[in-house]
C-alpha positions in Angstrom: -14.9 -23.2 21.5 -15.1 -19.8 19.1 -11.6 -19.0 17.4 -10.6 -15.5 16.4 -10.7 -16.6 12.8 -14.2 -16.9 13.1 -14.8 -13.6 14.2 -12.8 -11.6 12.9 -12.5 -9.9 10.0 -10.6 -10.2 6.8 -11.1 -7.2 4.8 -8.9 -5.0 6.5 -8.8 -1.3 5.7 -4.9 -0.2 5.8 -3.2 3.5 5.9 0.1 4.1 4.5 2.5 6.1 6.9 2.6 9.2 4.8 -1.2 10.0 4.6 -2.2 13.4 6.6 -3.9 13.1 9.4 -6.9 15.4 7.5 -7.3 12.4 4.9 -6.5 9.6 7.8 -9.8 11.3 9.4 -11.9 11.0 6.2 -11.4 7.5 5.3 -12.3 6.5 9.1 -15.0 8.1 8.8 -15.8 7.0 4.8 -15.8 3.5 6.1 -17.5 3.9 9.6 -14.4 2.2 11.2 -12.4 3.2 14.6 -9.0 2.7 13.6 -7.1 0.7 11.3 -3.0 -0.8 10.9 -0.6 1.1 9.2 1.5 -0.4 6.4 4.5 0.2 4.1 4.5 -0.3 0.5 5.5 -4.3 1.2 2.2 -4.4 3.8 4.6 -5.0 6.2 2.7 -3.9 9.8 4.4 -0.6 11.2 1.8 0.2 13.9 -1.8 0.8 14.5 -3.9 4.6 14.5 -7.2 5.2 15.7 -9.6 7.9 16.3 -8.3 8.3 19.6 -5.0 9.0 18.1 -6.8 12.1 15.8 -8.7 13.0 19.3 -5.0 13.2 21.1 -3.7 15.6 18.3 -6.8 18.1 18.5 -6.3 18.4 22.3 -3.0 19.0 22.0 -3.4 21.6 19.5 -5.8 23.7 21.8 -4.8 26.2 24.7 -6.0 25.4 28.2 -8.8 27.6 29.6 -7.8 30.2 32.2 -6.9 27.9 35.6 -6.7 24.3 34.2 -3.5 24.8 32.6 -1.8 23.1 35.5 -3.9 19.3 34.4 -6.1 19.6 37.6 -10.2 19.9 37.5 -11.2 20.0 41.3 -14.8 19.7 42.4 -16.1 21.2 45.7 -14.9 18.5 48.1 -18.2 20.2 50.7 -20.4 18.5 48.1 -19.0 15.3 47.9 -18.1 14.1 51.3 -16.7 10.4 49.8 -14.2 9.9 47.1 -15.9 6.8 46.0 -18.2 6.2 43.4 -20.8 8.9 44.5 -17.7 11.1 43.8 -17.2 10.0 40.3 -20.4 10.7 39.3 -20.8 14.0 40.3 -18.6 15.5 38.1 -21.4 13.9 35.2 -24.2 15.4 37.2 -23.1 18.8 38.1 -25.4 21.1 36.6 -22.3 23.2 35.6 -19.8 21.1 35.0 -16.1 22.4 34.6 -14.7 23.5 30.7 -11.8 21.1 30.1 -10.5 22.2 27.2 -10.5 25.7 25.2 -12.2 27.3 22.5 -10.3 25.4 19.0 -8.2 27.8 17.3 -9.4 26.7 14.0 -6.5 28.1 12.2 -4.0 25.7 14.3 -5.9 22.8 14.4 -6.6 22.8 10.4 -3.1 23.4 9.7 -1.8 20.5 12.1 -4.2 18.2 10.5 -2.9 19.1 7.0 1.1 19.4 8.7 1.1 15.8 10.7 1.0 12.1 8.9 -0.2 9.3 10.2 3.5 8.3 11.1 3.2 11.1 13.3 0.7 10.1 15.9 0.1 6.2 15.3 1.2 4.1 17.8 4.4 1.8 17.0 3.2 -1.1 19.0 1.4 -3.7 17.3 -0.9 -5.5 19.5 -1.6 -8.8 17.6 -3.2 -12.5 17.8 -3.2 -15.4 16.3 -6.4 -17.3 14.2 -6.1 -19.5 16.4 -6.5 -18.1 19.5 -9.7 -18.2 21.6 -12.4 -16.1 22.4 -11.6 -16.3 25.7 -7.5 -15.7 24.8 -8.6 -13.0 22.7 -11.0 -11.1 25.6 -8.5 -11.6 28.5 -5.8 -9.8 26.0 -8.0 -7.0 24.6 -8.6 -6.0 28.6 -5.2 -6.7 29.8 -3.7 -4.2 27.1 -6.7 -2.2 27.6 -7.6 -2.2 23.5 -10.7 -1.8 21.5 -8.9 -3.7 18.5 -6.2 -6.3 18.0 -4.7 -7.6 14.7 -4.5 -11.0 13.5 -1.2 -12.4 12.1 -0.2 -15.6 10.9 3.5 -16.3 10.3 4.0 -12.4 10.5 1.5 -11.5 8.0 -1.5 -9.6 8.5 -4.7 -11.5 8.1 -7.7 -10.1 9.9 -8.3 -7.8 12.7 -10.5 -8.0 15.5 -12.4 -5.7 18.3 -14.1 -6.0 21.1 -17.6 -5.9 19.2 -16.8 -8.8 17.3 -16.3 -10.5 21.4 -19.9 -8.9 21.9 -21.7 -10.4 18.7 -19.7 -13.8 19.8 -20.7 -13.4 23.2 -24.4 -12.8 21.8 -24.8 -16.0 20.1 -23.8 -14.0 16.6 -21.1 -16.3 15.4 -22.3 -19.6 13.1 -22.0 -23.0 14.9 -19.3 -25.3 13.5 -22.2 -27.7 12.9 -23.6 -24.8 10.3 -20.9 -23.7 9.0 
């Protein structure tokens, strides 16, 4: 049966709490990586941010286009007689489909990436597992909290983290045997 600690991994990329959200966006994307925990000076865990997290902010800094300001987008209901599946996928093969969000006003947007910290938009909850957990623990978890990465922590220290590719490549046959290893 596959662990966590032989999946996951151990050289975790941390932010501190103070780091803009304009340098936060360059060192995810320096090191190719979704998200990563945020620490204090002692590397005690203080939350997790991920590109979602940047993604939030930059909505939130735009205006709403004329007529969605109200947090609707309708479709015509004529076209799409059943709200089921069918209904889901029209909106993704409308040849028009509707504007959800405004031009960027630059000006904003650069200066709330420059004005917020990490502190300001990371989320406080730290979803974590042990080493010891299974893959199977570890899947049921990532889909329960609805999660693309969880930590690992031993005895309240951070270890390792893990995401839901490391479950595919484990899944896939890409994690040594014990035999092997």
């Amino acid at each position: 049966m596959v662990k966590v600690k032989e999946i996951m991994s151990t050289d975790v990329a941390t932010v501190p709490p103070d780091m803009s959200v304009r340098e936060l966006a360059r060192f995810l994307d320096e090191r190719g990586i979704g998200g990563a925990p945020v620490c204090d000076v002692s590397g005690k865990v203080l939350g997790v941010v991920t590109v979602s997290d940047l993604v939030r902010l930059a909505a939130e800094q735009q205006d709403p286009p004329d007529g969605l300001g109200e947090g609707t987008v309708e479709y015509p209901p004529e076209e799409v007689e059943d709200e089921g599946e069918e209904a889901s996928w029209y909106y993704f093969m409308a040849g028009e489909a509707p504007e959800l969000y405004g031009r960027v006003t630059t000006g904003a947007l650069e200066e709330a990436f420059d004005q917020f910290t990490v502190r300001d938009i990371m989320t406080r909850a730290v979803f974590s597992v042990r080493p010891e957990s299974t893959l199977e623990q570890l899947a049921r978890f990532l889909l329960r909290a609805r999660i693309h990465r969880a930590l690992v922590m031993d005895r309240g220290k951070l270890v390792g983290i893990v995401t839901t590719f490391d479950v595919l490549r484990a899944v896939a046959g890409e994690v040594p045997s014990p035999a092997t290893a």
